[in-house]
Backbone as a chain_set.jsonl record, in Angstrom:
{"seq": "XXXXXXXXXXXXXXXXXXXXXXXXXXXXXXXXXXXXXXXXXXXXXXXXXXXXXXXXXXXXXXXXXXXXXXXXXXXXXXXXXXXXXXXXXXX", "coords": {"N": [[-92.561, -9.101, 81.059], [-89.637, -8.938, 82.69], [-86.679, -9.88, 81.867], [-84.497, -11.378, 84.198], [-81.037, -11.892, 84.312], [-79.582, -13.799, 86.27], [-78.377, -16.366, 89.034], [-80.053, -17.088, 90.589], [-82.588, -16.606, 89.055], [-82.289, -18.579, 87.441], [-82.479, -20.481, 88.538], [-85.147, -20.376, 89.34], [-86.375, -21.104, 86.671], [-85.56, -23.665, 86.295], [-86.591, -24.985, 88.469], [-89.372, -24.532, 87.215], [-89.159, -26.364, 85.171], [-88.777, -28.341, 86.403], [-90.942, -29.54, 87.204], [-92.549, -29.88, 84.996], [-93.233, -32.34, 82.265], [-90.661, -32.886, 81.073], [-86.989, -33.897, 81.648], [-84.377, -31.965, 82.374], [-81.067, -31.432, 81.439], [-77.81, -30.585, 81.903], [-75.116, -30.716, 79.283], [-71.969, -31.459, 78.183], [-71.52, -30.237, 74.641], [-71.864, -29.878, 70.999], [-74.112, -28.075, 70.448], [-76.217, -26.118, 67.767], [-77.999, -24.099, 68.045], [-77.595, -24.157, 71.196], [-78.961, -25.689, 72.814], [-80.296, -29.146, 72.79], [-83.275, -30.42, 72.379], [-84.923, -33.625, 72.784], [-87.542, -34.942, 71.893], [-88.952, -37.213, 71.939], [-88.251, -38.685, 74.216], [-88.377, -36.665, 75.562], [-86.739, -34.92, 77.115], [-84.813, -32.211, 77.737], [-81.448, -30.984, 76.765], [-78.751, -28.992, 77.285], [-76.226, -26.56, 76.781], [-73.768, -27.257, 78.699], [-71.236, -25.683, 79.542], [-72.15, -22.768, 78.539], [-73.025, -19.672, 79.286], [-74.403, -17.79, 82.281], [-76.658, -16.319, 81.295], [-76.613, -17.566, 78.618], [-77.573, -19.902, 79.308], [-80.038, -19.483, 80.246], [-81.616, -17.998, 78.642], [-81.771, -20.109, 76.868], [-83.279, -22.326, 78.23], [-85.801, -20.575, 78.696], [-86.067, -20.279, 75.927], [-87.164, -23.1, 75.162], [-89.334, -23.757, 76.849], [-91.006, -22.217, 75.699], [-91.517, -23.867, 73.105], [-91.607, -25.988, 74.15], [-94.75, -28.795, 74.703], [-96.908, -28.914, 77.167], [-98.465, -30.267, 80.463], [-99.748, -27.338, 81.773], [-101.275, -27.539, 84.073], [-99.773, -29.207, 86.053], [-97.832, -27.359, 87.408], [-97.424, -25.435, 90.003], [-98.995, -22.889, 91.12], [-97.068, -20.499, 91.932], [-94.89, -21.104, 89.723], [-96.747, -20.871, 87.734], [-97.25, -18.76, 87.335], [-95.066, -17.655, 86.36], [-94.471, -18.777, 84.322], [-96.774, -18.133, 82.714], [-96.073, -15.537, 82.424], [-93.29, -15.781, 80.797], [-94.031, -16.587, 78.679], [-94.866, -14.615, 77.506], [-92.853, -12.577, 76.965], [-89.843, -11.183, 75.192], [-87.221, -12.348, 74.036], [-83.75, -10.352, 73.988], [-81.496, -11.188, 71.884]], "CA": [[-91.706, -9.442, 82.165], [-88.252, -8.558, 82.546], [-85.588, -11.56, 82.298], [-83.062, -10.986, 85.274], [-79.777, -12.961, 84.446], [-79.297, -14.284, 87.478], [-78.117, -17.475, 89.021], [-81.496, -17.576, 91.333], [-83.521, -16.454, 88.115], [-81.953, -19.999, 86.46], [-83.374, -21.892, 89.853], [-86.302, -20.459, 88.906], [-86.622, -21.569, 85.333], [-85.139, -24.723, 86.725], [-87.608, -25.306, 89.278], [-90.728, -24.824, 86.125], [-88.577, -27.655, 84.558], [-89.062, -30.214, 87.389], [-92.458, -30.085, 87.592], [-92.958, -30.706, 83.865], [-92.815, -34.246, 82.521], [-89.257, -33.251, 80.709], [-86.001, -33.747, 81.987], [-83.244, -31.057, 82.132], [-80.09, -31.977, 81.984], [-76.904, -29.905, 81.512], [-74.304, -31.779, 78.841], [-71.251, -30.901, 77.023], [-71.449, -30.652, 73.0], [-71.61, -28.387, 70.686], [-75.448, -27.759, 69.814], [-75.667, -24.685, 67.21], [-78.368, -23.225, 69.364], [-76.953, -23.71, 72.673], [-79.564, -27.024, 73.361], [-81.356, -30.166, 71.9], [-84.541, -31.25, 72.725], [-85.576, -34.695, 72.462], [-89.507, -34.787, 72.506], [-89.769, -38.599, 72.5], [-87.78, -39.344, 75.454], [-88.831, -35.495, 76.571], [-85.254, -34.511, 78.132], [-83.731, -31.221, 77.213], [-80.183, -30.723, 76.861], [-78.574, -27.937, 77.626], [-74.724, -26.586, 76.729], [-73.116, -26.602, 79.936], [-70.612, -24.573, 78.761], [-73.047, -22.007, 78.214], [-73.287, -18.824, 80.556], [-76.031, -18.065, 83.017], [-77.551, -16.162, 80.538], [-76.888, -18.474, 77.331], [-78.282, -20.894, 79.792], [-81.764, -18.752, 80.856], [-82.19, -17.845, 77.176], [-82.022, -21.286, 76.255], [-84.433, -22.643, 79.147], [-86.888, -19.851, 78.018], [-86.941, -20.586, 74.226], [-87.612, -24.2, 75.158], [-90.052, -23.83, 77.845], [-91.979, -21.59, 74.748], [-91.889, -24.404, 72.229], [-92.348, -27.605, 74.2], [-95.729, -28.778, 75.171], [-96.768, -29.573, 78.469], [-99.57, -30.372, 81.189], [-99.173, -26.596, 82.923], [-101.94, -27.876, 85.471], [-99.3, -29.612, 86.956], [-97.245, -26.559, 88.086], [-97.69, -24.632, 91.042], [-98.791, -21.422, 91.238], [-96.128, -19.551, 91.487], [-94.343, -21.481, 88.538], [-97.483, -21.102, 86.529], [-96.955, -17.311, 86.589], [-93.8, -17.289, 85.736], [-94.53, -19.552, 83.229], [-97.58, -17.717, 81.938], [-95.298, -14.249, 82.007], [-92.495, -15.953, 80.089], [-94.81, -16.491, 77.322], [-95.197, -12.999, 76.829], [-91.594, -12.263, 76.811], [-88.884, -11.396, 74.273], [-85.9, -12.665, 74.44], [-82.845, -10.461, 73.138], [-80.062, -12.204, 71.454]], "C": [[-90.256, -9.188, 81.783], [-87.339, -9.454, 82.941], [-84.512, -10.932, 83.258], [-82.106, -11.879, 84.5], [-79.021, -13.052, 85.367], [-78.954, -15.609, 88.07], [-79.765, -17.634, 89.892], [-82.491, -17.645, 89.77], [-83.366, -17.637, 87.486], [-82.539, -20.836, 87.39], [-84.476, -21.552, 89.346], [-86.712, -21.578, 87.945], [-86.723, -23.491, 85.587], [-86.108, -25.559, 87.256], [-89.369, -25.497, 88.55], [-90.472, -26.066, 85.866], [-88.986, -28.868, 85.456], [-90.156, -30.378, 87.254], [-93.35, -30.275, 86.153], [-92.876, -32.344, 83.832], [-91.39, -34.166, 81.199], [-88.293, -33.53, 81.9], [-84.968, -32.855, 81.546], [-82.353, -31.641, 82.353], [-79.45, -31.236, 81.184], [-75.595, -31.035, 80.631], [-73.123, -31.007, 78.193], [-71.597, -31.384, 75.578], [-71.583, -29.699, 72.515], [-73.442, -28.646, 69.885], [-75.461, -26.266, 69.22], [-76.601, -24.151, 67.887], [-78.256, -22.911, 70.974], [-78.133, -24.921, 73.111], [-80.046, -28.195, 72.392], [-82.17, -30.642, 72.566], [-85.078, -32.839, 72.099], [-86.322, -35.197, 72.929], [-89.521, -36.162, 72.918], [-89.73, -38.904, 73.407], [-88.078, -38.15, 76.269], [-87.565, -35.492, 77.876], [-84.637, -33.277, 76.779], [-82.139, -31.081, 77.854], [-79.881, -29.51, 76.682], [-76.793, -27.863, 77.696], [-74.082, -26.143, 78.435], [-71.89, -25.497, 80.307], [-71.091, -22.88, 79.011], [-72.421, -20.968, 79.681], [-74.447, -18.73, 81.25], [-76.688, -17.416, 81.97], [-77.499, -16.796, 79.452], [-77.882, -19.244, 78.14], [-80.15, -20.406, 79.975], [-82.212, -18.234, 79.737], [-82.56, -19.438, 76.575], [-83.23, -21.91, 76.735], [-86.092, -22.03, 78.913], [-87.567, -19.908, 76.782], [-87.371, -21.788, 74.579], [-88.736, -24.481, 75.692], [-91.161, -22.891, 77.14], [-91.803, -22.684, 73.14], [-92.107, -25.791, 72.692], [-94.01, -27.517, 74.778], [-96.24, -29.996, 76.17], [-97.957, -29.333, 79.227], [-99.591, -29.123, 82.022], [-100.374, -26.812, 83.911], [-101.318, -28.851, 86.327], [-98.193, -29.036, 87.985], [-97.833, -26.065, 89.055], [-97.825, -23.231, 91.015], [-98.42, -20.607, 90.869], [-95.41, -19.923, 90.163], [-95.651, -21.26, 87.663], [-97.7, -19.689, 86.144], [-96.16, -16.857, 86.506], [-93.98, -17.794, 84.351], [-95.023, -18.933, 81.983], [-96.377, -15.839, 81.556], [-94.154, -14.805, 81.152], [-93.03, -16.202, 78.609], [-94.766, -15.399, 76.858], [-93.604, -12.827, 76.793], [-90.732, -12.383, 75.999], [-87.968, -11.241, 74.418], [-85.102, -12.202, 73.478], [-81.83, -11.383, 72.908], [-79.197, -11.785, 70.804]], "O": [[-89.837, -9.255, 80.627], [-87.16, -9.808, 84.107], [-83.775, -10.009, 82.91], [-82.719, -12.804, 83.968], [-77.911, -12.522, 85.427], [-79.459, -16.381, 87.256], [-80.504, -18.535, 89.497], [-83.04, -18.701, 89.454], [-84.36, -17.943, 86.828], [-83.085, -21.882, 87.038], [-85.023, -22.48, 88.751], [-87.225, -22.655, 88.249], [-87.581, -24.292, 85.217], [-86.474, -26.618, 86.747], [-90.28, -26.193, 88.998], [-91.274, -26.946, 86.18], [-89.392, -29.998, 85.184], [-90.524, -31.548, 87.153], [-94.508, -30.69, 86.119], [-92.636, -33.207, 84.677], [-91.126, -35.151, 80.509], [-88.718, -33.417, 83.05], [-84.625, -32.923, 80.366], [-82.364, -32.436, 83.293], [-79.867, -30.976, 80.056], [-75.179, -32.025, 81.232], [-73.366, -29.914, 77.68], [-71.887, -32.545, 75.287], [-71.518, -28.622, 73.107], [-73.7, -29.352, 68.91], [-74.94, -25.326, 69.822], [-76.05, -23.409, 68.7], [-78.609, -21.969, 71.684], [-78.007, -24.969, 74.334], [-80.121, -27.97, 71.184], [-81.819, -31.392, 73.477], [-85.573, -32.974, 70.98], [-86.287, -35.821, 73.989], [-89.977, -36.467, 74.02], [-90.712, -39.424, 73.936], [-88.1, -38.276, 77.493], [-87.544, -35.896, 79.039], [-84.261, -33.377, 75.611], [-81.779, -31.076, 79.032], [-80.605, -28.814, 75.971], [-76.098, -28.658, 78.328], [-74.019, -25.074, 79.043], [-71.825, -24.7, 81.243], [-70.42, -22.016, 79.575], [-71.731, -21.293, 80.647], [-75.431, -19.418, 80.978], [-77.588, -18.161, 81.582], [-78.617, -16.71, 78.942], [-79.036, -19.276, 77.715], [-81.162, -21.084, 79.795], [-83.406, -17.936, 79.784], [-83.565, -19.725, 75.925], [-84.174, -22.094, 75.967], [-87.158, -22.646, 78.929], [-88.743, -19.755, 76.452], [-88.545, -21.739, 74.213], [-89.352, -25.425, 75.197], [-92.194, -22.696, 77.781], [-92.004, -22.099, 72.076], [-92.621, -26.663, 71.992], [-94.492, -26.468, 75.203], [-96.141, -31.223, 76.144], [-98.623, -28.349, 78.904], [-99.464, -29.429, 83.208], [-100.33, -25.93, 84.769], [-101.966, -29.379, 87.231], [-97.713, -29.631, 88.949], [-99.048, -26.265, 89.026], [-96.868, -22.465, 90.9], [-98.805, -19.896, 89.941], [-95.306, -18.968, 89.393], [-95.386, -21.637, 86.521], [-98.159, -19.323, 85.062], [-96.115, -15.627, 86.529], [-93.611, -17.163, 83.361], [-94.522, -18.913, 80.858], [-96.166, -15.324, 80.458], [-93.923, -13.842, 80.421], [-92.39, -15.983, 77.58], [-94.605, -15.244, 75.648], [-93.439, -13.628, 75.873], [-90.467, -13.554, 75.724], [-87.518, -10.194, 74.882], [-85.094, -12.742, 72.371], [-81.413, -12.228, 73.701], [-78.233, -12.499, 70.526]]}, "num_chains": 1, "name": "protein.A"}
């Protein structure tokens, strides 16, 4: 799949996010990868800062190392989901 960097392509990503059982949330700080995940409480942070694409790179690596119920997505989010798996993200 081919990552757009787009502000819709970030609703997307966005829109996988809700229907997990994390929370997204955009913060200022300085994280050296551009987020922090914290599994217990399961809320990713995210540099707001960031550009749309720091931001849709970030959303993507996270959304390929957390783990999550994807029988609770929809559909369409579950083949985005499943195509973002396959996908490599330059940097």
């Amino acid at each position: 799949m081919e990552v757009r960097y787009t502000k819709h392509f970030l609703n997307k990503l966005e829109d996988v996010f809700s229907e997990t059982d994390y929370q997204l949330r955009y913060e200022k700080g300085t994280f050296k990868s551009g987020y922090c995940l914290l599994r217990e409480n399961r809320i990713a942070i995210v540099n707001r800062y960031y550009t749309t694409e720091g931001k849709i790179n970030c959303l993507i690596e996270i959304l390929k190392s957390i783990q999550f119920d994807t029988s609770t997505l929809g559909e369409k989010n579950q083949k985005l989901y499943l195509s973002l798996l396959q996908t490599e993200i330059e940097l």
